[in-house]
C-alpha atoms as one frame of an Amber mdcrd trajectory, in Angstrom:
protein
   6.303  65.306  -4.781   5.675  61.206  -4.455   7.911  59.290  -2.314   7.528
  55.528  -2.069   8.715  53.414   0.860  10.506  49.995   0.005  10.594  47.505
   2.712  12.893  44.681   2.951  10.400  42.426   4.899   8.788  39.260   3.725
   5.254  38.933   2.865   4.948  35.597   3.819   5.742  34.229   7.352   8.552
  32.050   7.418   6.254  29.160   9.745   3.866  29.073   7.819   6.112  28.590
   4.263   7.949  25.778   6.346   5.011  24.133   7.373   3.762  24.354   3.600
   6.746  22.642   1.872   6.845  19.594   5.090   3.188  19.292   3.564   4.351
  19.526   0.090   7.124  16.937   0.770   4.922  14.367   2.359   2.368  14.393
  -0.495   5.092  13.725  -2.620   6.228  10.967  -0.481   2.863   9.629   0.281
   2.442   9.697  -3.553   5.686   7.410  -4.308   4.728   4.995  -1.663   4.307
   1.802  -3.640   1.763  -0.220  -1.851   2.751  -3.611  -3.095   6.501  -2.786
  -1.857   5.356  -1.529   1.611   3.128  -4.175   1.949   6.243  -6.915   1.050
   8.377  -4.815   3.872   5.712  -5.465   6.366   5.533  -9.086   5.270   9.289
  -9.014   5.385   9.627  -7.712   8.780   6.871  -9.659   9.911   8.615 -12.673
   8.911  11.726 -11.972  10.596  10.530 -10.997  13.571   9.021 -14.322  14.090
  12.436 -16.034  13.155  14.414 -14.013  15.485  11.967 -14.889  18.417  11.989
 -18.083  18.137  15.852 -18.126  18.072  15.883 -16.144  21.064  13.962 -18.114
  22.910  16.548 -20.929  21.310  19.179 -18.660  23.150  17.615 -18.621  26.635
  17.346 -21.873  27.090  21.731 -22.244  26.258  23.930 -21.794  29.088  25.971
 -18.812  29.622  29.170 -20.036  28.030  27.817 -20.204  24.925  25.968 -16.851
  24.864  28.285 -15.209  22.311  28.014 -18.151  19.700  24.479 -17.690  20.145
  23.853 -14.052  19.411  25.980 -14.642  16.074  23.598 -17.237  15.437  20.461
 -15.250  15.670  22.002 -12.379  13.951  22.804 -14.912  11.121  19.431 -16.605
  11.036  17.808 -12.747  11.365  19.774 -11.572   8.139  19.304 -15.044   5.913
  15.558 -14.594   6.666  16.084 -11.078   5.946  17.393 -12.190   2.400  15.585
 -15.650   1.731  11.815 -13.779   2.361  12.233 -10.649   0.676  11.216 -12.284
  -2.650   8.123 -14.432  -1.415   7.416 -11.793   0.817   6.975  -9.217  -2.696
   5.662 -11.482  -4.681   2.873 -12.096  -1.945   2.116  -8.470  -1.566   1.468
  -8.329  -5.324  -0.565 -11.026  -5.578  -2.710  -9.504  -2.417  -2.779  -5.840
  -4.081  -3.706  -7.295  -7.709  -6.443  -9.581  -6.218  -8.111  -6.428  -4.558
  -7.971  -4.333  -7.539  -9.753  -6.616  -9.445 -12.253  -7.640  -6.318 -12.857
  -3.347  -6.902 -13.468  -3.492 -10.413 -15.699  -6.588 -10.076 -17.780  -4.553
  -7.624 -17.937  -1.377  -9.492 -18.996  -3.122 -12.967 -21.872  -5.278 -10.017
 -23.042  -2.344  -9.180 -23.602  -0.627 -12.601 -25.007  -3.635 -14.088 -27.275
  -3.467 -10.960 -28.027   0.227 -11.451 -28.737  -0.133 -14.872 -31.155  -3.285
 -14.423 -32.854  -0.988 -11.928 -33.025   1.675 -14.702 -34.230  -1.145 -16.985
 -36.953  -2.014 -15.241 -38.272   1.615 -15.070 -38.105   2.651 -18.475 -39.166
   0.040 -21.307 -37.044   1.828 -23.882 -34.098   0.318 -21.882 -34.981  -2.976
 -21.580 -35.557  -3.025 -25.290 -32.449  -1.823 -26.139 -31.190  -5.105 -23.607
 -32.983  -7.343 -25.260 -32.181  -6.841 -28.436 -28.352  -6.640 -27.696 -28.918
 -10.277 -25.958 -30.719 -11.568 -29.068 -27.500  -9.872 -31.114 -24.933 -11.796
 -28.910 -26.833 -15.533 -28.549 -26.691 -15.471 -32.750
């Protein structure tokens, strides 16, 4: 007679499935991550940084009585900048992030014009075929 033991016990260790789906979780995240809108939130906080030094150092130089005034000053100059940059500060990133996709491509399609010329001037069979598309095009 054949008796079979069940146990209740997990296969897996419960570590090493945690550790798995925090790895899971930041691919996914990693894989949303826009780089034109993290780029503009840099640009953004960048910018408003700047704005709320230079009204702090506004600040220091008031005198005491007025110190309340002047923290709802720099918290109103830190949120307009906050709002009035967050477009420019976008469209920027956009402009940066299109610019080096095509400064990519332009490089790939330099190099395999580059790698074909060298190709070219190895095998005459090639070169034929490239000058007889260029007498094709200049008609």
């Amino acid at each position: 007679m054949t008796s079979f033991a069940s146990t209740p016990y997990s296969t897996q260790h419960q570590g090493v499935a945690r550790a798995e789906n925090a790895a899971h979780s930041l691919h996914r995240l990693v894989a949303r991550f826009e780089g034109a809108r993290g780029a503009a939130s840099l640009g953004l906080a960048a910018g408003v940084s700047a704005v709320v030094v230079v009204a702090n150092q506004v600040i220091d130089t008031w005198t005491e009585g007025h110190l309340l005034a002047a923290w709802m000053v720099l918290w109103v100059l830190a949120f307009a900048s906050l709002a009035l940059l967050t477009l420019p500060a976008r469209r920027l990133s956009r402009a940066l992030s299109r610019a080096s996709r095509h400064g990519a491509e332009r490089r790939r399609l330099a190099a395999a014009d580059a790698q074909m010329w060298d190709l070219a001037l190895k095998d005459a069979r090639v070169m034929a075929d490239i000058s007889r598309a260029m007498d094709r095009a200049s008609r």
